[in-house]
C-alpha positions in Angstrom: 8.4 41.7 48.4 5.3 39.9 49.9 2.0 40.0 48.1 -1.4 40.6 49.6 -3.3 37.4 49.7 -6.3 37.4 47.6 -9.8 35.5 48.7 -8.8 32.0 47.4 -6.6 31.5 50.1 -8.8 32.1 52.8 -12.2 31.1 51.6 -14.4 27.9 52.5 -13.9 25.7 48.9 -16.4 24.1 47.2 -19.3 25.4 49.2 -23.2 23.7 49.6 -26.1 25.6 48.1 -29.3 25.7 48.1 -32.4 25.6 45.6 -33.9 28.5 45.1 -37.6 26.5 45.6 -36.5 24.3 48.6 -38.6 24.5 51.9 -37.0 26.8 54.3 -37.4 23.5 56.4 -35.2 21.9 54.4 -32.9 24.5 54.2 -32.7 24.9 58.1 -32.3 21.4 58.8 -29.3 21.3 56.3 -27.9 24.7 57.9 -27.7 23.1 61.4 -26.5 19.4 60.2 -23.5 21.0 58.8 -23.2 23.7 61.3 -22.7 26.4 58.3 -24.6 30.2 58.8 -24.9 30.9 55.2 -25.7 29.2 52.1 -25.4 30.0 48.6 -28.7 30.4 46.8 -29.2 28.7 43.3 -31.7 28.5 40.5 -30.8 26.5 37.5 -27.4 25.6 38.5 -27.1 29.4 38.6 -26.1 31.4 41.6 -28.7 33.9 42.1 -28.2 34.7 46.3 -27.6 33.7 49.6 -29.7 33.0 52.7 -28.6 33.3 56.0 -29.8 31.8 59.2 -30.7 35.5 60.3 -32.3 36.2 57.2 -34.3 32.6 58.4 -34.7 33.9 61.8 -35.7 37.5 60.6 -38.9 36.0 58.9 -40.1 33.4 61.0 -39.6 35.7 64.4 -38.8 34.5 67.4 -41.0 31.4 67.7 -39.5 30.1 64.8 -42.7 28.8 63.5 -42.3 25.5 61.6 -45.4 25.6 60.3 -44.7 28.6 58.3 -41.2 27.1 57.7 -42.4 24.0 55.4 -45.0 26.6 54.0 -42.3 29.4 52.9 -39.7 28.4 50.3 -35.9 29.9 49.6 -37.1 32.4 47.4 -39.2 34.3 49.8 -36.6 35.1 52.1 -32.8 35.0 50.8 -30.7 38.4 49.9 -30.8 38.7 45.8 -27.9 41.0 45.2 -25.1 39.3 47.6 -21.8 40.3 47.6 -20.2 38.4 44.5 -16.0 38.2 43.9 -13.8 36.5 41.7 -11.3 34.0 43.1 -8.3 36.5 42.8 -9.8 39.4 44.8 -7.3 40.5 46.5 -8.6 40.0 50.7 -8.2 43.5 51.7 -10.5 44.4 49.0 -13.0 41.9 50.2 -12.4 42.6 53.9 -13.1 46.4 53.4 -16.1 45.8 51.5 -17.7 43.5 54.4 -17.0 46.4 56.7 -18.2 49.1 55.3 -21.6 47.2 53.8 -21.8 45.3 57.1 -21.9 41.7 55.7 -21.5 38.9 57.0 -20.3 36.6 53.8 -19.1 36.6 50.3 -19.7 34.1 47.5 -16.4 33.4 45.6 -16.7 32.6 42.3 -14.5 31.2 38.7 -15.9 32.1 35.9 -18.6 32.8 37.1 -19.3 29.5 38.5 -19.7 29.3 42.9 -16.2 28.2 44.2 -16.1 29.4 47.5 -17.6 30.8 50.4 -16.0 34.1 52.8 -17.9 34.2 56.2 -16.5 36.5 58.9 -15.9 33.0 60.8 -13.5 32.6 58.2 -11.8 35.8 58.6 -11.5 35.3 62.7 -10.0 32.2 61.8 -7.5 33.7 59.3 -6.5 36.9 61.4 -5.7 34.9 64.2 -3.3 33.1 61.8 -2.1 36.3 60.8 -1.2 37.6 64.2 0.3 34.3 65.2 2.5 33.8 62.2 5.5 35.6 64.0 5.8 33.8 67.2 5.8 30.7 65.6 8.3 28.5 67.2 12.1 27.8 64.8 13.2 24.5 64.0 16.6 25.4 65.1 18.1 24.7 68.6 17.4 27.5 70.7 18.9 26.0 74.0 21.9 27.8 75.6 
């Protein structure tokens, strides 16, 4: 009998994060240099959020003012109460609870400790294995 996966298996490992006091500058330029949408928010080595670049985009509006951006720090714009899981959550668990808050990412964690990342990128990217798991070609010879 097959078991569901759980969130290990599917999540980003070992994930960047951000100080809570860093310039949103700083935290935008790192965003883009390692093409990532979300980024775990620490403060004391402690995981305390995540910031997002809509939450970035949200605050600044539309011109994006940079200005503002080397003004503002983490704190005033990430989400404080993300959407926290243990390593061994089992996925469908995780993947209804995206839904029905309407997340975009999960922060994986061991004991407590950040040891992961779940973005909806990485649930594309995992369904898409899922659906083409059974027309994967056999290693046996299927000429007539």
């Amino acid at each position: 009998m097959k078991r569901l996966p759980t969130i290990k298996s599917v999540m980003t490992p070992f994930p960047y994060s951000v100080d809570i006091d860093a310039p949103i500058a700083e935290a935008q330029r790192f965003m883009r240099e390692h093409r990532i949408r979300h980024l775990p928010v620490t403060e004391k080595q402690e995981l305390v959020g995540v910031l997002s670049d809509r939450d970035i985009k949200l605050y600044l509006g539309p011109e994006l003012d940079y200005p503002k951006a080397r003004e503002t720090s983490v704190r005033d714009v990430y989400m404080d109460r993300p959407y926290i899981v243990d390593l061994n959550e089992r996925l469908d668990n995780v993947l209804s609870n995206m839904a029905e808050r309407h997340i975009g990412s999960v922060l994986v964690t061991r004991n407590g400790k950040l040891a992961g990342v779940f973005t909806v990128t990485d649930a594309c990217r995992s369904f898409a294995e899922f659906l083409r798991e059974p027309f994967r070609p056999t290693d046996g010879d299927d000429a007539a």
